[in-house]
C-alpha positions as CSV (number, residue, x, y, z in Angstrom):
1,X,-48.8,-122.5,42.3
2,X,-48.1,-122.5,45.9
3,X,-48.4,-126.3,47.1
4,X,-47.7,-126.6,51.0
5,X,-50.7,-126.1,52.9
6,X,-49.2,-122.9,55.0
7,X,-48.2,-121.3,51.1
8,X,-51.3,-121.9,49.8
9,X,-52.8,-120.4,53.2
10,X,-50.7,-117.7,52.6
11,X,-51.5,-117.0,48.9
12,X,-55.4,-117.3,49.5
13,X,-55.1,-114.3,52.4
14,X,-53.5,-112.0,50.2
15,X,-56.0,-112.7,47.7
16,X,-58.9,-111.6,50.2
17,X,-57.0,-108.7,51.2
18,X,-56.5,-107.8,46.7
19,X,-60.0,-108.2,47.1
20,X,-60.8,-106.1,49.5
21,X,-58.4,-103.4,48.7
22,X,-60.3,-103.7,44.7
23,X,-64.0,-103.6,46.6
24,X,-63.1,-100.6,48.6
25,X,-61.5,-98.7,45.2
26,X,-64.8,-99.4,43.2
27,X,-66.6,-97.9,46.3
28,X,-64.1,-94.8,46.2
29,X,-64.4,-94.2,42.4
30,X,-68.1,-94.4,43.1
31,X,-68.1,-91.9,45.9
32,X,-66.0,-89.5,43.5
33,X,-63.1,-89.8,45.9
34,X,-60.3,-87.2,45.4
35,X,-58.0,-88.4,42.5
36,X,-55.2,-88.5,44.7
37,X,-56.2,-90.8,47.2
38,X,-57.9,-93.2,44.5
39,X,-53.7,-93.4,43.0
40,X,-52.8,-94.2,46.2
41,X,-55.8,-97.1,46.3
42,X,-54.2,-98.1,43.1
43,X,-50.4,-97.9,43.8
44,X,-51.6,-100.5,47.1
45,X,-53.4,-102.5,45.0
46,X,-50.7,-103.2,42.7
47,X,-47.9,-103.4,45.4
48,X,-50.5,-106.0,47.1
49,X,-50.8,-108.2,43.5
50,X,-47.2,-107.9,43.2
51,X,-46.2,-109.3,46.2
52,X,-48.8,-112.5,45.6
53,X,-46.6,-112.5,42.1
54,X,-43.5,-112.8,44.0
55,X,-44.6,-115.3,46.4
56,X,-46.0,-117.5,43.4
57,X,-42.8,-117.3,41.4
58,X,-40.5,-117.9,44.5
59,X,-42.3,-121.1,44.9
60,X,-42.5,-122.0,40.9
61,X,-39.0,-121.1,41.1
62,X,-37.8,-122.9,44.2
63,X,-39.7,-126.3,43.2
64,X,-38.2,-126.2,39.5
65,X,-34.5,-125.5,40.3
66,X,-34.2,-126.4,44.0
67,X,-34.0,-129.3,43.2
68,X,-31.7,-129.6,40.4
69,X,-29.6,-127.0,42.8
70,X,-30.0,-130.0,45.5
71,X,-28.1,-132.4,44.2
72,X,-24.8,-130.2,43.1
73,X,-22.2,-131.2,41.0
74,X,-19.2,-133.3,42.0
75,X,-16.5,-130.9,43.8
76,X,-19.0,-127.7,44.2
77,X,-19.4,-128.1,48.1
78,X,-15.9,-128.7,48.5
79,X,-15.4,-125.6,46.9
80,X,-17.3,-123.6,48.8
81,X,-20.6,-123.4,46.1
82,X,-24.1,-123.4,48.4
83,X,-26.1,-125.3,46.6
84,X,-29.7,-122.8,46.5
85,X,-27.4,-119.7,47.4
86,X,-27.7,-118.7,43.4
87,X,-31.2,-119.0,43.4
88,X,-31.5,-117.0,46.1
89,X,-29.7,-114.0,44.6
90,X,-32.2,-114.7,41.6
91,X,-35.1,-114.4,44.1
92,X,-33.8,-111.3,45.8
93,X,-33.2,-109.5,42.0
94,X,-36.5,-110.5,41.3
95,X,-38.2,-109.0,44.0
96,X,-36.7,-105.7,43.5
97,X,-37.8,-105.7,40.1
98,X,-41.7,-106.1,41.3
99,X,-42.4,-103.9,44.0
């Protein structure tokens, strides 16, 4: 669940765009719109839900192990560990994996 006020901004746009994108498929399929532009409605559609997925689970993500990340173990900065850098390599993988 996005918490700042700007994420949850954020998440509640892309909603209204899903939703728009989903009104104006129903009103394709109705009109008996050519197959092939109705999978390219779809394949939008999903590429639109997944990236609201990978915003949400960046956050969940970043809000349960940011913090545990934060506070580093004795001798890891020293040696050169980033504390978050991990996490971010998750995120990136991640992200690949939904579009």
């Amino acid at each position: 669940m996005p918490h700042s006020p700007d994420e949850k901004k954020r998440a509640v746009a892309r909603l209204r765009r899903i939703k728009g994108q989903a009104e104006a498929l129903e009103r394709a399929v109705e009109a008996g719109v050519d197959c092939s532009a109705l999978l390219q409605q779809i394949a939008a559609l999903r590429g639109a839900a997944n990236g609201l997925m990978a915003e949400v689970l960046e956050s969940h993500l970043r809000e349960t192990f940011g913090l545990a990340l934060g506070h580093g173990r004795q001798g890891e900065e020293e040696a050169g560990f980033v504390p978050g850098a991990e996490l971010d390599g998750i995120i990136r993988m991640l992200r690949t994996y939904l579009k």
